[in-house]
The first five atom37 places (N, CA, C, CB, O) and aatype in JSON, in Angstrom:
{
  "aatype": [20, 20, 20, 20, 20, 20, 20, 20, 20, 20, 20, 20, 20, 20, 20, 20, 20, 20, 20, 20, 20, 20, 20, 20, 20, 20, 20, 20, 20, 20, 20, 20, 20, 20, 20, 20, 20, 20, 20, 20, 20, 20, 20, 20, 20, 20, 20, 20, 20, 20, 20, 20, 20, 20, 20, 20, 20, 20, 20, 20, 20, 20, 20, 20],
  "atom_mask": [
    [1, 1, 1, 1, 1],
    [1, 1, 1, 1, 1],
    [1, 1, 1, 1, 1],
    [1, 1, 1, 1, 1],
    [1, 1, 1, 1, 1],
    [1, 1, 1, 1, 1],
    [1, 1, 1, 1, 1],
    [1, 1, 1, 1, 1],
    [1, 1, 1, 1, 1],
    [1, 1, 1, 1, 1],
    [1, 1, 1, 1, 1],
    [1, 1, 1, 1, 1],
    [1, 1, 1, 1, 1],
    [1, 1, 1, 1, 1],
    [1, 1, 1, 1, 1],
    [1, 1, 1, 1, 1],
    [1, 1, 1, 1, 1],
    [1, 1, 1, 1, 1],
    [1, 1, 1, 1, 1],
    [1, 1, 1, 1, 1],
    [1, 1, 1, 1, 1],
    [1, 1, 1, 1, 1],
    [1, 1, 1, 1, 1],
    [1, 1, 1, 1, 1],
    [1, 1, 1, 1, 1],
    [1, 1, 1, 1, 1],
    [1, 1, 1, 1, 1],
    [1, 1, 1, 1, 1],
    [1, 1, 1, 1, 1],
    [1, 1, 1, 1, 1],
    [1, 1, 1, 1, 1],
    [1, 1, 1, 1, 1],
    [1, 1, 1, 1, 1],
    [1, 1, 1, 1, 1],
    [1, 1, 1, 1, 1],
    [1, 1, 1, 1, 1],
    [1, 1, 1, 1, 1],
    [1, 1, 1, 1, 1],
    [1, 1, 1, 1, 1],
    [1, 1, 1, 1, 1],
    [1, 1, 1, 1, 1],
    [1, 1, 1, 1, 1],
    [1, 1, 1, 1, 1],
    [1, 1, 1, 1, 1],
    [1, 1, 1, 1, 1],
    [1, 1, 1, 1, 1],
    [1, 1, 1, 1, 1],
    [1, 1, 1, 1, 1],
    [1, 1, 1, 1, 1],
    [1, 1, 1, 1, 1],
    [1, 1, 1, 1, 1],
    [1, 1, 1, 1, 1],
    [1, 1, 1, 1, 1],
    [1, 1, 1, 1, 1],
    [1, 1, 1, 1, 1],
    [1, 1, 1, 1, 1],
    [1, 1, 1, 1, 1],
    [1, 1, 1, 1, 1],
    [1, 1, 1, 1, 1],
    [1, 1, 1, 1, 1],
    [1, 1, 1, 1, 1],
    [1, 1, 1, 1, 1],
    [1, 1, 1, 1, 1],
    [1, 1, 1, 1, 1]
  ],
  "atom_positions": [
    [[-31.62, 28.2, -6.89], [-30.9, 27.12, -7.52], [-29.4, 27.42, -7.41], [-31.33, 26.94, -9.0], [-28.86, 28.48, -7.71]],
    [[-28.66, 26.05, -6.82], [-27.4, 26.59, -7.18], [-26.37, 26.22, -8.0], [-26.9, 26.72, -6.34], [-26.37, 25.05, -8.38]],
    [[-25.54, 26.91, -8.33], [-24.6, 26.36, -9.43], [-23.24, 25.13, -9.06], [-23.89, 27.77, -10.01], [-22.54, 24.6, -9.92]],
    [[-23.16, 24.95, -7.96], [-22.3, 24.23, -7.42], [-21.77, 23.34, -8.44], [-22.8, 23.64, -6.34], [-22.66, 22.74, -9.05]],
    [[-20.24, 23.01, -8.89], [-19.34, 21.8, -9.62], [-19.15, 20.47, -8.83], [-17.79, 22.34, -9.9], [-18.42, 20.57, -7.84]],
    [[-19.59, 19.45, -9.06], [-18.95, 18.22, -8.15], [-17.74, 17.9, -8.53], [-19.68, 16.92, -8.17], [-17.76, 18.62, -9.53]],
    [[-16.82, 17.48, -8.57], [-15.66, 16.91, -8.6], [-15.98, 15.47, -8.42], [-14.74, 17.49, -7.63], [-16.54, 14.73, -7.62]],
    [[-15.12, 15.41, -9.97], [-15.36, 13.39, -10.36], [-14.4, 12.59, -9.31], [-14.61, 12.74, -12.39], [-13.26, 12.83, -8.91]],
    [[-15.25, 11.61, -9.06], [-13.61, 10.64, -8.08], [-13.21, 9.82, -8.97], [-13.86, 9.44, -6.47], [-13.65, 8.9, -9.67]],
    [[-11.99, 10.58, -8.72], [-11.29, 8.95, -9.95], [-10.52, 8.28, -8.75], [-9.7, 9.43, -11.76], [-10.37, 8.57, -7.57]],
    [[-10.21, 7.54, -9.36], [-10.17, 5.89, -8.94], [-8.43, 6.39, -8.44], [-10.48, 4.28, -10.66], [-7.69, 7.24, -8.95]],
    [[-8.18, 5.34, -7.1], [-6.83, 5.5, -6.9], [-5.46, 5.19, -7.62], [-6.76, 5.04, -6.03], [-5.19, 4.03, -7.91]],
    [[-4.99, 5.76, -7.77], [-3.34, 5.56, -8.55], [-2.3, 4.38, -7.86], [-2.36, 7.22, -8.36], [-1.69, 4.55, -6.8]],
    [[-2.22, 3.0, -8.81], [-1.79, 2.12, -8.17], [0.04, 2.92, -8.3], [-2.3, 0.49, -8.87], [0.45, 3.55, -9.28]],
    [[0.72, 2.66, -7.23], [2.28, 2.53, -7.48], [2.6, 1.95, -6.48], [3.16, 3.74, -7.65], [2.12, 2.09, -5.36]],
    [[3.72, 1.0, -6.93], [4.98, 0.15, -5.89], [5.17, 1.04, -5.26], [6.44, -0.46, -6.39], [5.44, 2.18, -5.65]],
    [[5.0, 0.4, -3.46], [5.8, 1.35, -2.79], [6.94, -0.06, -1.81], [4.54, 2.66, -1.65], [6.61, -1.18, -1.41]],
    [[8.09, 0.54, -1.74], [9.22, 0.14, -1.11], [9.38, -0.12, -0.16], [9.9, 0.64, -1.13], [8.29, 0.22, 0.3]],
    [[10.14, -0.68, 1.01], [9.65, -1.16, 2.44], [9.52, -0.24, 3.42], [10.49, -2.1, 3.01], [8.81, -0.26, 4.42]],
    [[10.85, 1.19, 2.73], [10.57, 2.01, 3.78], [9.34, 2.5, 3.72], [11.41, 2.96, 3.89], [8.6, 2.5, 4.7]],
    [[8.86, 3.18, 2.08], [7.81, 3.85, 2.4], [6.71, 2.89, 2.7], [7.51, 4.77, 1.39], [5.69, 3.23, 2.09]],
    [[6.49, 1.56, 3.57], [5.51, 0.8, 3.78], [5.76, 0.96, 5.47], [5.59, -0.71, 2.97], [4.77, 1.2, 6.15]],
    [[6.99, 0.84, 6.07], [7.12, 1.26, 7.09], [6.94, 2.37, 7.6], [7.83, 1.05, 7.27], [6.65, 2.58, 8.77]],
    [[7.09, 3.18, 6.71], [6.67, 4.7, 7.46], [5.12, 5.2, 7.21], [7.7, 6.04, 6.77], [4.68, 6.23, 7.71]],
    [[4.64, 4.65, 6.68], [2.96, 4.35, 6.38], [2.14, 3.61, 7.59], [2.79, 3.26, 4.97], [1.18, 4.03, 8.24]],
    [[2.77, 2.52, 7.65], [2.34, 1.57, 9.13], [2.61, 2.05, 10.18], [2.96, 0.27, 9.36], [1.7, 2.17, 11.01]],
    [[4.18, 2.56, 10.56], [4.36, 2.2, 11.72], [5.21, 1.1, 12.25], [3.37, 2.07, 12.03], [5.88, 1.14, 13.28]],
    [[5.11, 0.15, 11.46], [5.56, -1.46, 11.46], [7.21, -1.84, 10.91], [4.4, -2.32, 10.3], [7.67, -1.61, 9.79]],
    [[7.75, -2.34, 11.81], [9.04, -2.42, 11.04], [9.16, -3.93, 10.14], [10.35, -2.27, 12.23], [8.24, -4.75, 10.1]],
    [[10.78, -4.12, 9.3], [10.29, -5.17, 8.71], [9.74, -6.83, 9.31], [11.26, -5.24, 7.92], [8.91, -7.55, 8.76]],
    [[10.51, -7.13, 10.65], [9.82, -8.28, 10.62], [8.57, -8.38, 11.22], [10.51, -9.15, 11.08], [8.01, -9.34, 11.75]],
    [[8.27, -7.42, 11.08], [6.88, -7.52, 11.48], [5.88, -7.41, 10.41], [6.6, -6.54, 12.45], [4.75, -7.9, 10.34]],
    [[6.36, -6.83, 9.77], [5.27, -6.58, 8.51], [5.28, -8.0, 7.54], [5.83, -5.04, 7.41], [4.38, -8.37, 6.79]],
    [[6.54, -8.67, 7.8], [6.92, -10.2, 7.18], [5.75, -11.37, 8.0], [8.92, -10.69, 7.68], [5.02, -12.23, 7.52]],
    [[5.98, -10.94, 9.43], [5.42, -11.46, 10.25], [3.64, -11.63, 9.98], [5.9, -10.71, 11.35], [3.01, -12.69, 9.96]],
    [[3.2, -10.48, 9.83], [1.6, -10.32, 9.79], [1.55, -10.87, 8.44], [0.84, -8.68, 9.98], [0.46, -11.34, 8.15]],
    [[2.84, -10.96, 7.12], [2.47, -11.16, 5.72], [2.51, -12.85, 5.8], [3.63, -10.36, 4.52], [1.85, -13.35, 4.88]],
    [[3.02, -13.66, 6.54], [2.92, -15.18, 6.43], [1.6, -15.61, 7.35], [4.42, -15.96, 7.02], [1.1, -16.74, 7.31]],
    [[1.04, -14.37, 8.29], [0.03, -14.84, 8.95], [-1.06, -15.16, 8.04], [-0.34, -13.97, 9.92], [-1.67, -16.23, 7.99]],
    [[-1.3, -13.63, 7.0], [-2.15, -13.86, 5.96], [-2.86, -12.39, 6.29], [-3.09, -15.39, 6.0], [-3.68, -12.02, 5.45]],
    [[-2.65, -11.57, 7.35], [-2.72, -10.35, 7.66], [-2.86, -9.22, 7.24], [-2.19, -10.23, 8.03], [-3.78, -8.42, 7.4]],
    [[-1.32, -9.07, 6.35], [-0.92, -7.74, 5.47], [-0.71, -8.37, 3.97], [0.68, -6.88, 6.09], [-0.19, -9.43, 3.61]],
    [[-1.11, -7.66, 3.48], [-1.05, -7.77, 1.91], [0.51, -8.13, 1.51], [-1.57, -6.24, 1.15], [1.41, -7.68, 2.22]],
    [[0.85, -9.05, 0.18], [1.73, -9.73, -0.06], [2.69, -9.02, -0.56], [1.42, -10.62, -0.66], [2.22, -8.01, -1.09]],
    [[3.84, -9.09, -0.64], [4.53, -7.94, -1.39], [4.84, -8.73, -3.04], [6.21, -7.38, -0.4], [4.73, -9.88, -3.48]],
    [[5.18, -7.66, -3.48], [5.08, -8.54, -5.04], [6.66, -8.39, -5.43], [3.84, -7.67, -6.51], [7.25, -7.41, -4.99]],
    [[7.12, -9.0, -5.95], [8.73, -9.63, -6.12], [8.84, -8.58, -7.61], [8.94, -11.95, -6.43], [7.91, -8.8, -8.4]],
    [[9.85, -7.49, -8.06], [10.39, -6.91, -8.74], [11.54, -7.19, -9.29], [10.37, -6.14, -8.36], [11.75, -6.62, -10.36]],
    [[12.5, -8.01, -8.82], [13.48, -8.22, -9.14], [14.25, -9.8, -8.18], [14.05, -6.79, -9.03], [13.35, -10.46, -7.65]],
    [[15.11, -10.15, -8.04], [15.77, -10.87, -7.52], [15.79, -10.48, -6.28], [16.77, -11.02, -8.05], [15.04, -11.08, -5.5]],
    [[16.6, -9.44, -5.79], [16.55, -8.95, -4.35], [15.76, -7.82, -3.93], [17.78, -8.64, -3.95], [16.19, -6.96, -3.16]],
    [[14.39, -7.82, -4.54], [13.83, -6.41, -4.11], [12.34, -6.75, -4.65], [14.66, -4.88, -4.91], [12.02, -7.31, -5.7]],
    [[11.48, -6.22, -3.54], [10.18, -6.88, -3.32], [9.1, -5.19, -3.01], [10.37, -8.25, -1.66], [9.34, -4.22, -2.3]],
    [[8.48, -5.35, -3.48], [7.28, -3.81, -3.19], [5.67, -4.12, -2.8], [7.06, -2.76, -4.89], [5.24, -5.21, -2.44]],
    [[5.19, -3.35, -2.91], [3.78, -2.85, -2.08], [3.04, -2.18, -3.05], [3.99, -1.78, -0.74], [3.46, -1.2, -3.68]],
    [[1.98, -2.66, -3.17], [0.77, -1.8, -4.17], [0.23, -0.82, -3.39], [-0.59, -2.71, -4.72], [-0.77, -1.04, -2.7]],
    [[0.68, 0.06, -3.42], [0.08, 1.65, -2.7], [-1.6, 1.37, -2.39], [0.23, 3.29, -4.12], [-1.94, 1.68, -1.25]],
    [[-2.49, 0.9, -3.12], [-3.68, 1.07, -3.38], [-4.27, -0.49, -1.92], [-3.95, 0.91, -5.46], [-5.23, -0.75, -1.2]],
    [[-3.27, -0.9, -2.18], [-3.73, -2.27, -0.95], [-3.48, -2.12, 0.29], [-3.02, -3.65, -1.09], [-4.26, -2.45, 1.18]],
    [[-1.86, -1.38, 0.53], [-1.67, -0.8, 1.7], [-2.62, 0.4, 2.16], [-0.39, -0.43, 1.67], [-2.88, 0.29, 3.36]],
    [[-3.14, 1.36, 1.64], [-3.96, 2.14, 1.77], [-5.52, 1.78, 2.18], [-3.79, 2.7, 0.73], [-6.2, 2.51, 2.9]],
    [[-6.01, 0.47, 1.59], [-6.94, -0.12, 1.93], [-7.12, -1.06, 3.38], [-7.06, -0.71, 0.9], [-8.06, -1.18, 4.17]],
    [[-5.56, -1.71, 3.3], [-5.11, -2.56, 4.79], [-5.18, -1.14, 5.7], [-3.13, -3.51, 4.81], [-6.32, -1.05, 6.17]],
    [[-4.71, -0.52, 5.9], [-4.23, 0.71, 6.87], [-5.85, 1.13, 7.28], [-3.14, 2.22, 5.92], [-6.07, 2.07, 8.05]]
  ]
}
């Protein structure tokens, strides 16, 4: 018999990520990632402020 521990999966950690770190994740620069986001392609970015827009870590990770 053995004693072996499993390790629980917890669930992924949502955080905003920013365009660079969405670009350097992809590969993809911005108008392209704009590009695939009006196709219906890449996941939407979500609006934070007036001039500044982010990425749910947990969706890009799933798109990728």
């Amino acid at each position: 018999m053995s004693s072996q521990t499993i390790a629980p999966v917890l669930p992924p950690e949502h955080r905003i990520l920013r365009r660079a770190e969405v670009e350097a994740k992809t590969g993809f620069k911005r108008a392209h990632i704009y590009s695939l986001m009006k196709e219906g392609k890449f996941p939407k970015a979500l609006r934070l402020g007036v001039r500044a827009v982010g990425w749910d870590s947990v969706e890009i990770e799933q798109w990728i």
